[in-house]
C-alpha positions, 0 to 999 in steps of 0.5 A, spaced: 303 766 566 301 759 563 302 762 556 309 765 558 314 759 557 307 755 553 307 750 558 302 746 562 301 751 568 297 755 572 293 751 567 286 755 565 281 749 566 284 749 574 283 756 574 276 756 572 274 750 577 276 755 582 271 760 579 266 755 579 266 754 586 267 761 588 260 762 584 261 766 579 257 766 574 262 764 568 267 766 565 270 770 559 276 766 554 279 770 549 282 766 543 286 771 539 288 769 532 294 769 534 293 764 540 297 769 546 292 768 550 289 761 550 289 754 545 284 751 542 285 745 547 283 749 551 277 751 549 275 743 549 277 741 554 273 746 558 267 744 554 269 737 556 270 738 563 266 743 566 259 745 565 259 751 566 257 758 562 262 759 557 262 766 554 268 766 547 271 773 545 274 772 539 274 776 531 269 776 526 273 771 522 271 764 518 276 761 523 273 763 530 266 762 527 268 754 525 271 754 532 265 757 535 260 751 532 264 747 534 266 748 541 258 751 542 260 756 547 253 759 551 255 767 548 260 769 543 263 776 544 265 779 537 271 784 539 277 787 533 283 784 534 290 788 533 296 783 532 301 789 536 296 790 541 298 788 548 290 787 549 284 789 546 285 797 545 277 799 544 270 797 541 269 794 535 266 798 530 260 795 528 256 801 524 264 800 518 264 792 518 256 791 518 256 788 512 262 783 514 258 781 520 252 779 517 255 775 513 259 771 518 253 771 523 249 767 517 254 761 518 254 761 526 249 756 529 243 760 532 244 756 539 250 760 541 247 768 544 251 774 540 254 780 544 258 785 540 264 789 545 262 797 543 264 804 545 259 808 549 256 810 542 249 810 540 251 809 532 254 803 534 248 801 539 243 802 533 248 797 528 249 793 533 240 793 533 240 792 526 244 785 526 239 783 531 245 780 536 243 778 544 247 783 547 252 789 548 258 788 552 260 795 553 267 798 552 270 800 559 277 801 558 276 809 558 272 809 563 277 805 568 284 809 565 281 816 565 281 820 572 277 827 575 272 831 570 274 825 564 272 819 569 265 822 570 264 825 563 266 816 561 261 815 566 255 818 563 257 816 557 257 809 559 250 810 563 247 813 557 250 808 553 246 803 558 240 805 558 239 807 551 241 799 549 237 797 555 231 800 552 231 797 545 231 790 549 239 789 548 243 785 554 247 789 557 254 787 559 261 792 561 268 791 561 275 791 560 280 794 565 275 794 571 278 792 578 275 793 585 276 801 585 273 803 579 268 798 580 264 801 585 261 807 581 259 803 575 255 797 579 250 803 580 248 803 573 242 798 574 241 796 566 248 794 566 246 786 568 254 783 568 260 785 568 266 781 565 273 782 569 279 779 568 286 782 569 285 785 575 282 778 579 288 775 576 293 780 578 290 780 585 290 772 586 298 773 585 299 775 593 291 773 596 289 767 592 284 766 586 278 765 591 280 772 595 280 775 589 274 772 586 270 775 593 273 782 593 269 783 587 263 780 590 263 783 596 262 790 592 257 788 587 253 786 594 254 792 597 251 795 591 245 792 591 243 797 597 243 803 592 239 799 587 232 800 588 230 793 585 231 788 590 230 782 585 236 785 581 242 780 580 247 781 577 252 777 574 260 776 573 263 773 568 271 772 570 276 772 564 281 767 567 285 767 561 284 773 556 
């Protein structure tokens, strides 16, 4: 909304105060080259202003890198960018571009945790093990746009997908087109430990309120902790506010 007539509101930085008060564990803020989503102003001011868990999506680019050192996010998730597509359209291929992200790791400050966002694919786990990254986020998008046998046969992969990256002492994350129906079949994957949302939260908060939305989510990550057989399992939302 703000990005729309590039104005001062709704502000991003007010909108995550509001995240951090519903107890959220962070959120989620995607600088894209082409700057649609945030500003690097942004970026500041939030690490100004908030102390709050602060997970950066951008390109493995020299630029995000430089921004990356300096903004000192708590994790940098690694997605491919399109300059036509209206959003994220599916994992980054880790295993084609290995050579390129070793380089750009190199220059990036060992403090800040890598994630890679990936498909459900093995391949891509196993580069993503040779980089020797924090974690994976992975992609949902099939997942949450698929419907009948196709839904469960993404649910599987995604399951598999968790449970192999889990194995090789890889953090678990998932994400992207998730909401309060196809949530609730995912929680039950117990290797899955956070889970990024972002539109849908946005689009809900439009008619009951940033809060409210905020804890419909909540409630159903509550509920899921019954089906799970570790009592102690916390699970995480990161909330991208903008991005």
């Amino acid at each position: 909304l703000r990005q729309s007539r590039l104005r001062f509101s709704p502000h991003p930085i007010k909108a995550a105060k509001i995240v951090k008060e519903s107890r959220a564990n962070g959120i989620v803020m995607h600088l894209r080259e082409d700057r649609r989503h945030i500003q690097d102003e942004d970026l500041v001011r939030i690490k100004k202003e908030l102390r709050f868990h602060l997970n950066l999506e951008a390109a493995a680019t020299k630029e995000m890198i430089r921004i990356a050192n300096k903004i000192k996010p708590d994790v940098i998730t690694f997605v491919p960018e399109k300059r036509k597509e209206l959003t994220t359209e599916g994992g980054l291929n880790v295993k084609k571009n290995l050579r390129v992200l070793k380089s750009r790791l190199i220059d990036l400050n060992p403090k800040i945790k890598v994630m890679l966002f990936v498909d459900p694919v093995k391949t891509q786990i196993d580069s993503s093990l040779i980089l020797n990254v924090y974690g994976i986020e992975i992609n949902t998008g099939k997942y949450s746009e698929s419907k009948g046998l196709s839904k469960i046969n993404e649910l599987k992969k995604i399951r598999k997908a968790a449970k192999y990256a889990n194995e090789n002492q890889l953090y678990v994350a998932a994400g992207h087109g998730l909401n309060e129906k196809n949530l609730r079949m995912l929680v039950r994957i117990k290797e899955i430990k956070e889970y990024n949302i972002g539109h849908s939260i946005v689009a809900n908060s439009v008619f009951v309120g940033l809060k409210e939305s905020i804890k419909k989510i909540q409630d159903i990550l509550k509920l899921s902790l019954i089906h799970i057989s570790e009592p102690t399992r916390r699970t995480p939302i990161s909330y991208a506010v903008f991005g």
